[in-house]
mmCIF file of the N, C-alpha and C atoms, coordinates in Angstrom:
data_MODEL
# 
_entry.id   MODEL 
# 
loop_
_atom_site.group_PDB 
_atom_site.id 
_atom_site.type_symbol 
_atom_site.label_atom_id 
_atom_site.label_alt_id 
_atom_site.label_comp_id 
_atom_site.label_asym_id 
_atom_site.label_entity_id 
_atom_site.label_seq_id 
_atom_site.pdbx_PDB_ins_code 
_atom_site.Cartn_x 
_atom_site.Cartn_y 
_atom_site.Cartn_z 
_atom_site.occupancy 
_atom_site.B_iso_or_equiv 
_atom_site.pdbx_formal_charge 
_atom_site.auth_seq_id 
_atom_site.auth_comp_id 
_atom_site.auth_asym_id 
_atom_site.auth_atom_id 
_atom_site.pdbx_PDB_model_num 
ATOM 1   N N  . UNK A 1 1  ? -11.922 41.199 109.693 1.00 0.00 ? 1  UNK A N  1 
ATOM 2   C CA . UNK A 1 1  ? -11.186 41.400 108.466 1.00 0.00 ? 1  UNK A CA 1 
ATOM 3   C C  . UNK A 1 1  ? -11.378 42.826 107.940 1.00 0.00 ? 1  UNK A C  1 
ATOM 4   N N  . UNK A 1 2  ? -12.667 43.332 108.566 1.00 0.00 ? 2  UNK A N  1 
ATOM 5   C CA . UNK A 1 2  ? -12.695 44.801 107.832 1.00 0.00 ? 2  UNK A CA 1 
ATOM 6   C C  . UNK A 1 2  ? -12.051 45.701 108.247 1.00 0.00 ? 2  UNK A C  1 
ATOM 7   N N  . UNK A 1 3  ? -11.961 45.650 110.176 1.00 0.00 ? 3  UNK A N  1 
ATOM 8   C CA . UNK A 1 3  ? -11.318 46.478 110.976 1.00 0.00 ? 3  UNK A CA 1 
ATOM 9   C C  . UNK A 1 3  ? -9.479  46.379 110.286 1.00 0.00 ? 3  UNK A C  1 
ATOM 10  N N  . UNK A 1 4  ? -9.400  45.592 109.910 1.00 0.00 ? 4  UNK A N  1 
ATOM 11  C CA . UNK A 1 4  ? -7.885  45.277 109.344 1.00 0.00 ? 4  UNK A CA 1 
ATOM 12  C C  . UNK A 1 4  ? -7.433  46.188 107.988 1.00 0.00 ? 4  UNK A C  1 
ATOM 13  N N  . UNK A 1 5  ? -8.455  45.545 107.294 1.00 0.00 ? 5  UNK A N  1 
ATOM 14  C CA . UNK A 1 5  ? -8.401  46.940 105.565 1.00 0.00 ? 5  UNK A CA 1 
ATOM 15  C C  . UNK A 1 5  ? -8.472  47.836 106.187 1.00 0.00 ? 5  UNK A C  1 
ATOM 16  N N  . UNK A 1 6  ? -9.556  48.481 106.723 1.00 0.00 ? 6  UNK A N  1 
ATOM 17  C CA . UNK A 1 6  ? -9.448  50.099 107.196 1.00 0.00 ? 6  UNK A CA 1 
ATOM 18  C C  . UNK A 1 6  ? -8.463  50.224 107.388 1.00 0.00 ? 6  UNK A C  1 
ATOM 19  N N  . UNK A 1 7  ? -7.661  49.275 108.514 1.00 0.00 ? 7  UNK A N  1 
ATOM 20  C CA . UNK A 1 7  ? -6.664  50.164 109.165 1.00 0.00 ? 7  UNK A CA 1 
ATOM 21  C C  . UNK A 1 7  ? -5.207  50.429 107.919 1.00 0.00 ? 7  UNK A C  1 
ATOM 22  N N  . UNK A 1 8  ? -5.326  49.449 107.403 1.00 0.00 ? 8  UNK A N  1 
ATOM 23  C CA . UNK A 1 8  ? -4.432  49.075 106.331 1.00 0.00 ? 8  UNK A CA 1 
ATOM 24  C C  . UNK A 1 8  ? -4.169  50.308 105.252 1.00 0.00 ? 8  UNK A C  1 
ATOM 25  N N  . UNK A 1 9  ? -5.561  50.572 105.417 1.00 0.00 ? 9  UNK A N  1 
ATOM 26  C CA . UNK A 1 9  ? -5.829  52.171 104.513 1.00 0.00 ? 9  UNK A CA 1 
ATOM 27  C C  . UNK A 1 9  ? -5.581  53.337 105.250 1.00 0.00 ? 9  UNK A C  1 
ATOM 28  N N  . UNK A 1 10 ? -5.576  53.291 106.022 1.00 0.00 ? 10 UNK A N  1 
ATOM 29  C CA . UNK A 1 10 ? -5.619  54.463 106.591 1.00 0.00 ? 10 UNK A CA 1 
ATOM 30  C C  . UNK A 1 10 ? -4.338  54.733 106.542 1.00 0.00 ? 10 UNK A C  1 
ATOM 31  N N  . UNK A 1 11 ? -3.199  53.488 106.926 1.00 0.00 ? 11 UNK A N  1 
ATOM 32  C CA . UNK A 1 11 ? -1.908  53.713 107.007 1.00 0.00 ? 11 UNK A CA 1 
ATOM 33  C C  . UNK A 1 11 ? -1.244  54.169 105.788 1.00 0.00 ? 11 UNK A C  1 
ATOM 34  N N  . UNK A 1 12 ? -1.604  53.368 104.730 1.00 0.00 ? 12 UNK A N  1 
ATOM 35  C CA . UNK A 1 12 ? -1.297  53.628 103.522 1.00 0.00 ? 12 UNK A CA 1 
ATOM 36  C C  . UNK A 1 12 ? -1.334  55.508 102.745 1.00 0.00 ? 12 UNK A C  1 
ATOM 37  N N  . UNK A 1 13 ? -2.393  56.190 103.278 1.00 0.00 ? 13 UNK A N  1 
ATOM 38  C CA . UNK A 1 13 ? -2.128  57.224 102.927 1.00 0.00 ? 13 UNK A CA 1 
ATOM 39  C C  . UNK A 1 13 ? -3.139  57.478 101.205 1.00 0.00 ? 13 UNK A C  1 
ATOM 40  N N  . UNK A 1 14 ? -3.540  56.706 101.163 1.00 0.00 ? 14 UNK A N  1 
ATOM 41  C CA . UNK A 1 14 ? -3.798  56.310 99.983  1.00 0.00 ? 14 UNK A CA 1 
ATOM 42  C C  . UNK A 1 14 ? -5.074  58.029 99.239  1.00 0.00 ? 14 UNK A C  1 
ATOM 43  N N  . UNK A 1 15 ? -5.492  57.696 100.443 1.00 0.00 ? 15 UNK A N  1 
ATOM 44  C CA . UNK A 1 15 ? -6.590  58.852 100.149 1.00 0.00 ? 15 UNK A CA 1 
ATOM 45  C C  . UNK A 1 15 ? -5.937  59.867 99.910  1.00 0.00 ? 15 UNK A C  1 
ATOM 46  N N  . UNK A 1 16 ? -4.730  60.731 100.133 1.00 0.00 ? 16 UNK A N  1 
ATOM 47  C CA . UNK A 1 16 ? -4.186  61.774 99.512  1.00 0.00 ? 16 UNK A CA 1 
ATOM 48  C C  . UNK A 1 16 ? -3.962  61.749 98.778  1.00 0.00 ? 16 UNK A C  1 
ATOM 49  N N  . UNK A 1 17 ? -4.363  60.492 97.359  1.00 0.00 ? 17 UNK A N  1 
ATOM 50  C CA . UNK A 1 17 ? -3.773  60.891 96.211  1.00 0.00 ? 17 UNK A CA 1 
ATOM 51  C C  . UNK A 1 17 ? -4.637  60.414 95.249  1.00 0.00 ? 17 UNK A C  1 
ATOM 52  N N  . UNK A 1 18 ? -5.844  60.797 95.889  1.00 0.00 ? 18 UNK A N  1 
ATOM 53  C CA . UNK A 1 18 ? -7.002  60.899 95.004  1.00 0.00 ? 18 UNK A CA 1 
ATOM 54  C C  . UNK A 1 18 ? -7.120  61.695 94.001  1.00 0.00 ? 18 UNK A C  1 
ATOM 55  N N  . UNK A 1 19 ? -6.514  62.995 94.334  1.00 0.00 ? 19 UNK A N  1 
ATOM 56  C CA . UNK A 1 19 ? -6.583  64.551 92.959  1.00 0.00 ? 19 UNK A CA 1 
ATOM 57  C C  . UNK A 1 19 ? -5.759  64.030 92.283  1.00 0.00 ? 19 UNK A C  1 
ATOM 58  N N  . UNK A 1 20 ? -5.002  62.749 91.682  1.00 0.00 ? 20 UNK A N  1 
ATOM 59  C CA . UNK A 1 20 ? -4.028  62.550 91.292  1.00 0.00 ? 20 UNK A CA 1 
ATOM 60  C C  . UNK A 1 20 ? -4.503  61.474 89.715  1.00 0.00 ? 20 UNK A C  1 
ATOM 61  N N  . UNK A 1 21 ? -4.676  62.267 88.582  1.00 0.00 ? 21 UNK A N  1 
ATOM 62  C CA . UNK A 1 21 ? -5.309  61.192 87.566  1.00 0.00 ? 21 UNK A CA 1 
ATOM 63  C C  . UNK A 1 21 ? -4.501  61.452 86.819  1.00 0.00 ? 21 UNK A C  1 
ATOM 64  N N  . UNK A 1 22 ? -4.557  60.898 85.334  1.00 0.00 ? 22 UNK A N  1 
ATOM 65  C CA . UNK A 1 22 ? -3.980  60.783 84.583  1.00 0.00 ? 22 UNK A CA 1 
ATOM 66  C C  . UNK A 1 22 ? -4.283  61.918 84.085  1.00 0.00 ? 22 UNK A C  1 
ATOM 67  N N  . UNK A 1 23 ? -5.638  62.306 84.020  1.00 0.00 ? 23 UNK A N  1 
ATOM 68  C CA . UNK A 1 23 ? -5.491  64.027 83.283  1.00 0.00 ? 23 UNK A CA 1 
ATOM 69  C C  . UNK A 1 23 ? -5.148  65.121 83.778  1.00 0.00 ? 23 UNK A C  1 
ATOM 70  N N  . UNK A 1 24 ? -4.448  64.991 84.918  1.00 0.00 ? 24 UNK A N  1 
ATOM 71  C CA . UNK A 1 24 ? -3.680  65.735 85.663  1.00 0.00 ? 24 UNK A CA 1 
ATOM 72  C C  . UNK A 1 24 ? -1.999  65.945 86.013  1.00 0.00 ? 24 UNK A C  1 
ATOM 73  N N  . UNK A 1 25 ? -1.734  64.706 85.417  1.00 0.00 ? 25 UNK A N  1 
ATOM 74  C CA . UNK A 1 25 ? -0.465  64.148 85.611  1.00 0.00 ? 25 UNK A CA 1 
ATOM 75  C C  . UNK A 1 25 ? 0.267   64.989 84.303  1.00 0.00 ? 25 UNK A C  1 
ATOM 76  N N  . UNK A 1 26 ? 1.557   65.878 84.251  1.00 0.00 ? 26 UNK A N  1 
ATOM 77  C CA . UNK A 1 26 ? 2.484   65.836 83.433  1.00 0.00 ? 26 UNK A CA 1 
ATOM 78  C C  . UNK A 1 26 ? 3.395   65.216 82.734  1.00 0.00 ? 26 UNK A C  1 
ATOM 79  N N  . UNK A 1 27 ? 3.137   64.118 81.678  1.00 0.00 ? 27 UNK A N  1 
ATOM 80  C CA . UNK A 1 27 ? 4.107   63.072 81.186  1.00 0.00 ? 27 UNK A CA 1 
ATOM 81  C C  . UNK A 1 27 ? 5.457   63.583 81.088  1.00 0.00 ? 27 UNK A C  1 
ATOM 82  N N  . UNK A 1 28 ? 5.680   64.946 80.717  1.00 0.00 ? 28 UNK A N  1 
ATOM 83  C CA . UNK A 1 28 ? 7.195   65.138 80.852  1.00 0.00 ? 28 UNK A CA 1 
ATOM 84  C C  . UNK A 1 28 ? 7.422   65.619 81.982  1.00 0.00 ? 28 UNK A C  1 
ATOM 85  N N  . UNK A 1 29 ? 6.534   65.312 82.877  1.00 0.00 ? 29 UNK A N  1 
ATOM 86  C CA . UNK A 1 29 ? 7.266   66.073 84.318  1.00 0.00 ? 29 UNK A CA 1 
ATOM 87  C C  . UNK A 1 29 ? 7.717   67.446 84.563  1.00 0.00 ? 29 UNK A C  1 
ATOM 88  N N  . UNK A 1 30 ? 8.483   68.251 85.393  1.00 0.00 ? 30 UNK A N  1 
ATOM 89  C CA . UNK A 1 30 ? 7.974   69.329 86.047  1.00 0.00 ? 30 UNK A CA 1 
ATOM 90  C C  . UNK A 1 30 ? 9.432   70.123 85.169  1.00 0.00 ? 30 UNK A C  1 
ATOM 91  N N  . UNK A 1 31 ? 9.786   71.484 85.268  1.00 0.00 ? 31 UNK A N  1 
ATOM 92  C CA . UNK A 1 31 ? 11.260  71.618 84.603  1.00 0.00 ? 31 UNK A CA 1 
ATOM 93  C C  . UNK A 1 31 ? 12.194  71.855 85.143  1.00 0.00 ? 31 UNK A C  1 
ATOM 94  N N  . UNK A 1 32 ? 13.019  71.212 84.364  1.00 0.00 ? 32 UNK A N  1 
ATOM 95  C CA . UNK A 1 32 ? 14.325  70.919 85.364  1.00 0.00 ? 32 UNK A CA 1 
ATOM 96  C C  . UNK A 1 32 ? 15.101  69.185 85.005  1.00 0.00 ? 32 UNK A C  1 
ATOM 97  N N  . UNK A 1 33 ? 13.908  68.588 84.565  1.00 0.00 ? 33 UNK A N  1 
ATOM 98  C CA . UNK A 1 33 ? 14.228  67.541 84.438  1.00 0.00 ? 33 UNK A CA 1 
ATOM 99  C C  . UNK A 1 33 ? 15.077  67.106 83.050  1.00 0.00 ? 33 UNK A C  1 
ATOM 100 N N  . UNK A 1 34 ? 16.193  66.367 82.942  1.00 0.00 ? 34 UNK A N  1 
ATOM 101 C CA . UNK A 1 34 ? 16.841  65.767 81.969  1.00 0.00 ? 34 UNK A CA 1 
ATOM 102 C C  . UNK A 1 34 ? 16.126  65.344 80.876  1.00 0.00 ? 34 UNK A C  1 
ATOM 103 N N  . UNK A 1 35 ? 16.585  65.491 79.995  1.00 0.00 ? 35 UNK A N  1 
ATOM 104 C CA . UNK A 1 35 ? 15.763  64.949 78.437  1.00 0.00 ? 35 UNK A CA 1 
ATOM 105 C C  . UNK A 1 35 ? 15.762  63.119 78.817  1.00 0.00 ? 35 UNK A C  1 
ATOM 106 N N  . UNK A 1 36 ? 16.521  62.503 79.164  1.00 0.00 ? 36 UNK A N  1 
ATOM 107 C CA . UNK A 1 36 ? 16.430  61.321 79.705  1.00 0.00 ? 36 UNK A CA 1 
ATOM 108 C C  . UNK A 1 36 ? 15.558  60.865 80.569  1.00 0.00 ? 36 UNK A C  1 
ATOM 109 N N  . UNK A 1 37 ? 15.320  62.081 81.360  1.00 0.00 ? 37 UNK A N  1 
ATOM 110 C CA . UNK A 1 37 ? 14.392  61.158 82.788  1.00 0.00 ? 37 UNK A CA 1 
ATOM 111 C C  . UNK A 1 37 ? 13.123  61.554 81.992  1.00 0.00 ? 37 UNK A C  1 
ATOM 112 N N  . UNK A 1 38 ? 13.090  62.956 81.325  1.00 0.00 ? 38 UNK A N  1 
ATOM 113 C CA . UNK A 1 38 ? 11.660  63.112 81.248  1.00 0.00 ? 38 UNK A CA 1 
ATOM 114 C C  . UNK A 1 38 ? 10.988  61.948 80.283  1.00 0.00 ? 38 UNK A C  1 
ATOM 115 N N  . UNK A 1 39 ? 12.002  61.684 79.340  1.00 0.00 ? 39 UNK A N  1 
ATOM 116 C CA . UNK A 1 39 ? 11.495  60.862 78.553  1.00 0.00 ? 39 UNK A CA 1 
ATOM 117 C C  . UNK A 1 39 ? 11.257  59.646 78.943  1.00 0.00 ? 39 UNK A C  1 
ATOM 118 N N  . UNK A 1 40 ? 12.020  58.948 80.430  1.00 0.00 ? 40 UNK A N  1 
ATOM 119 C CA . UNK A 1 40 ? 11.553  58.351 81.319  1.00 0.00 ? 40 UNK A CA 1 
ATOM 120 C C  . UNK A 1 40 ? 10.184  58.458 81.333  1.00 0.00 ? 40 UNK A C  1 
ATOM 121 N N  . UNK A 1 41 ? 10.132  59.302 81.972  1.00 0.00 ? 41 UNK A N  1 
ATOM 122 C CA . UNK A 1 41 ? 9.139   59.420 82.875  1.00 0.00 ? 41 UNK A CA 1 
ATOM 123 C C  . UNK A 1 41 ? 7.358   59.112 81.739  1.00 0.00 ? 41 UNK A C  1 
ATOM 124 N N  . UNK A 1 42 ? 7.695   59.773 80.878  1.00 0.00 ? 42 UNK A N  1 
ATOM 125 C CA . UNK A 1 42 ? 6.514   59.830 79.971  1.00 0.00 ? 42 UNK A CA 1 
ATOM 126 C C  . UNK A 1 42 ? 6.539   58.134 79.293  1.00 0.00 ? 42 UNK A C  1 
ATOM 127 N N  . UNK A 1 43 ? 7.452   57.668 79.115  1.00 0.00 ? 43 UNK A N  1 
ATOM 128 C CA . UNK A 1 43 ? 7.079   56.319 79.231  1.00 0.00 ? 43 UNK A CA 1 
ATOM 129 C C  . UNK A 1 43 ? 6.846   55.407 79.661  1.00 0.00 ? 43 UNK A C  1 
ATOM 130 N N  . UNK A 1 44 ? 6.549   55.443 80.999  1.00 0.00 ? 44 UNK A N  1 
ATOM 131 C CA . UNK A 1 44 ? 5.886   55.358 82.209  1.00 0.00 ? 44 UNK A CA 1 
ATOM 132 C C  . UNK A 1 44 ? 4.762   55.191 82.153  1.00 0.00 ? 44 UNK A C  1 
ATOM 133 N N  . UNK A 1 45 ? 4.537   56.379 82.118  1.00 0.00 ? 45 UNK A N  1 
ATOM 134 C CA . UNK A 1 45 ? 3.163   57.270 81.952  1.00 0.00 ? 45 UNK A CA 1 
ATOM 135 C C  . UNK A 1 45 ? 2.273   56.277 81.018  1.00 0.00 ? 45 UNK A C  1 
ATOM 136 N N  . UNK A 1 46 ? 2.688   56.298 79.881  1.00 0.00 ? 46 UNK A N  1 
ATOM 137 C CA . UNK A 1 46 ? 2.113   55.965 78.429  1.00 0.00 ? 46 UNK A CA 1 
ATOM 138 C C  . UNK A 1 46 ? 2.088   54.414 78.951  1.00 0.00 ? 46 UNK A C  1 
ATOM 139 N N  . UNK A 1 47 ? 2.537   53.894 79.694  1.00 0.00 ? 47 UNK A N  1 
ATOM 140 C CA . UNK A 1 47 ? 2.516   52.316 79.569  1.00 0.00 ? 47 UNK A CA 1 
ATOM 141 C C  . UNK A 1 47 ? 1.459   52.273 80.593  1.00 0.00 ? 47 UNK A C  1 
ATOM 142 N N  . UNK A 1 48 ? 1.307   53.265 81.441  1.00 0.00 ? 48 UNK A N  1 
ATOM 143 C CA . UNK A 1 48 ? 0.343   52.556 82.616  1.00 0.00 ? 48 UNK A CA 1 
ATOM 144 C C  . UNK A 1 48 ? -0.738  53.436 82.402  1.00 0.00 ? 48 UNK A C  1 
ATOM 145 N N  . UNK A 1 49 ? -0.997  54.146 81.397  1.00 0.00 ? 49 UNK A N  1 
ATOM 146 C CA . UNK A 1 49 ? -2.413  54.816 81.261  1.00 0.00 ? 49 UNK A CA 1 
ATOM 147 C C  . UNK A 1 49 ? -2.912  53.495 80.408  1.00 0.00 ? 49 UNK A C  1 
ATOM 148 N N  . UNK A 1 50 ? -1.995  53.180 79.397  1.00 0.00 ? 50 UNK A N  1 
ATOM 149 C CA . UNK A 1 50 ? -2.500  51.933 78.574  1.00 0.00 ? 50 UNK A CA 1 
ATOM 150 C C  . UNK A 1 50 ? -2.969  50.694 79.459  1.00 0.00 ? 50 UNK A C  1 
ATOM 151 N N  . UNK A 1 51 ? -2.397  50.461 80.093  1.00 0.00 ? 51 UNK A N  1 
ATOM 152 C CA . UNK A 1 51 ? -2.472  49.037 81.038  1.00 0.00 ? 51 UNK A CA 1 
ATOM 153 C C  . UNK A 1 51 ? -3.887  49.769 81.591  1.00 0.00 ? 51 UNK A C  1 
ATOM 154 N N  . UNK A 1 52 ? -3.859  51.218 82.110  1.00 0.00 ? 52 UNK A N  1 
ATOM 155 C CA . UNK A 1 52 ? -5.254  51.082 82.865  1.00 0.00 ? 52 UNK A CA 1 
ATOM 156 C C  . UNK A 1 52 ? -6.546  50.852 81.752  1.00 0.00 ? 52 UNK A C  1 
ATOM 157 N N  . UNK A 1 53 ? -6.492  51.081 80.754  1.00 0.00 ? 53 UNK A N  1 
ATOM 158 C CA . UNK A 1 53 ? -7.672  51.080 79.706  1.00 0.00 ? 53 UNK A CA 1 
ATOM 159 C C  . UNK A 1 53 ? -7.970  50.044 79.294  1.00 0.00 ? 53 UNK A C  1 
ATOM 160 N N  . UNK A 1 54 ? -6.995  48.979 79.735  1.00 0.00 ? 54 UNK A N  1 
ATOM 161 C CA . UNK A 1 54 ? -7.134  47.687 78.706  1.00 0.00 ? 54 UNK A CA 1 
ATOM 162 C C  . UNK A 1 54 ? -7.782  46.642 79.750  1.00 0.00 ? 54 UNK A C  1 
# 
């Protein structure tokens, strides 16, 4: 069962997106983006930083 997760992980890719936190992340995203998406996007953001704290 372990040889299976590993491999599962490995495929996944997962480890490249370790540098990737919330205090790193741009809620309005990069520029260029629509007043719509960004505001998308940051509510996103705001819902799943919350979900992670709770």
């Amino acid at each position: 069962m372990r040889a299976v997760r590993e491999r599962l992980f490995s495929l996944s890719h997962l480890d490249e997106l370790q540098s990737l936190t919330f205090e790193s992340f741009q809620p309005r995203g990069k520029l260029g983006l629509g007043e719509l998406q960004a505001n998308s996007l940051e509510q996103a953001y705001n819902h799943a930083h919350i979900y992670s704290t709770s």
